[in-house]
C-alpha positions in Angstrom: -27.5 16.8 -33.4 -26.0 14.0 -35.5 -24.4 12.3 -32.3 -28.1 12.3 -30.9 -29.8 10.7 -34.5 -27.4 8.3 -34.5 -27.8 7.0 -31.0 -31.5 7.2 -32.0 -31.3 5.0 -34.9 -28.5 2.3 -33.1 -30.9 2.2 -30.1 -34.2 1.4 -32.2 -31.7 -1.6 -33.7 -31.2 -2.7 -30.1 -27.9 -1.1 -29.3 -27.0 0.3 -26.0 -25.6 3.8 -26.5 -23.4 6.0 -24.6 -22.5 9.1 -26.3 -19.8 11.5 -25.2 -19.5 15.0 -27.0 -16.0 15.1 -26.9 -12.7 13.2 -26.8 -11.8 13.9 -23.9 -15.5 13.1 -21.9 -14.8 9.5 -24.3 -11.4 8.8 -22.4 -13.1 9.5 -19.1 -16.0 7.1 -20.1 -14.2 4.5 -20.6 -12.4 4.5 -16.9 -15.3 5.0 -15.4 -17.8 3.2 -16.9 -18.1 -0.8 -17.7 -16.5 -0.9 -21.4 -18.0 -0.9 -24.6 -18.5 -3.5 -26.9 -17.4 -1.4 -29.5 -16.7 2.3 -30.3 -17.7 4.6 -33.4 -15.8 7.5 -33.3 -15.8 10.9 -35.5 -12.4 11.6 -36.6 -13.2 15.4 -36.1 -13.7 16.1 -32.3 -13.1 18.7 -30.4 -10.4 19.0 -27.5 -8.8 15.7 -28.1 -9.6 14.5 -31.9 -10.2 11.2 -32.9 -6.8 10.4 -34.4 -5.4 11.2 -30.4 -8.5 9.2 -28.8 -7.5 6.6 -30.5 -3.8 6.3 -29.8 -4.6 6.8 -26.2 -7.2 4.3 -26.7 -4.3 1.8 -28.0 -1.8 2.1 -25.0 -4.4 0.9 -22.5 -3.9 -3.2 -23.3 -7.7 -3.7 -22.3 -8.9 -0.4 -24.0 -7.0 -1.8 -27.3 -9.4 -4.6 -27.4 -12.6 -2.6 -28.2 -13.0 -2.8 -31.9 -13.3 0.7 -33.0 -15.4 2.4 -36.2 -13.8 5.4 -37.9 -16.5 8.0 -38.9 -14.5 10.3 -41.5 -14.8 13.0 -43.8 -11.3 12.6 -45.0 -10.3 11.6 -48.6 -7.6 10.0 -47.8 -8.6 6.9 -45.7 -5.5 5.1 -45.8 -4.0 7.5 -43.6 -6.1 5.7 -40.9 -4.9 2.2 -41.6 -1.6 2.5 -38.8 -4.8 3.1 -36.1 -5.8 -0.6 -36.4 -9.8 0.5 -36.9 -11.7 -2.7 -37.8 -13.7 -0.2 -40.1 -13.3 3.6 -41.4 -16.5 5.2 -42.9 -16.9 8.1 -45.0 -18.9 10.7 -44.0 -21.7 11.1 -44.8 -22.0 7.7 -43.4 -24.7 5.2 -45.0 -26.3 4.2 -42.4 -26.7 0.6 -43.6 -23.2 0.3 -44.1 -22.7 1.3 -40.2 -25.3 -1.7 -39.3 -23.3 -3.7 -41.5 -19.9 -2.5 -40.1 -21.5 -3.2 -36.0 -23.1 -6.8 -37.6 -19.4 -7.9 -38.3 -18.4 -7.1 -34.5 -21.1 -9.6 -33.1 -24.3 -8.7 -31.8 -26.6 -5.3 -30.1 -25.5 -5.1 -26.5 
């Protein structure tokens, strides 16, 4: 339900939105569809979490490039910061502070 309200709310900014309901559908998506401009991602996923997603992510050389958002109900955030995410948000996430975080990365597409 919140993966759906989110792509909701990016797509009435203009965003085009593929969702995937779990890491390991993600890692498909991205061999077989064109790549992303950039990638939220939950921490907390099921069958391949977000932590593993994203090291798998990171040993593709053109996967790597896709700036990545951390979604995160951990307290500890820093414990992210050897993943290279261009931004980790708290959860719940603000969603202004997610607009903010996607402005950074250029524009909707």
């Amino acid at each position: 339900m919140l993966r759906a309200n989110l792509a909701e709310l990016l797509m009435s900014e203009g965003y085009q939105v593929s969702c995937a309901a779990d890491g390991v559908e993600a890692l498909l998506r991205l061999v077989r569809e064109p790549l992303p401009a950039a990638i939220i991602l939950d921490i907390v996923l099921p069958k391949v979490n977000g932590i593993s997603f994203r090291q798998r992510q990171m040993a593709v050389p053109e996967l790597s490039q896709i700036p990545t958002i951390a979604l995160t109900a951990m307290k500890n955030l820093g414990d992210l910061d050897h993943l290279g995410f261009r931004h980790v948000l708290p959860k719940p996430t603000n969603i202004d502070h997610l607009f903010e975080a996607l402005a950074q990365l250029g524009s909707p597409s």
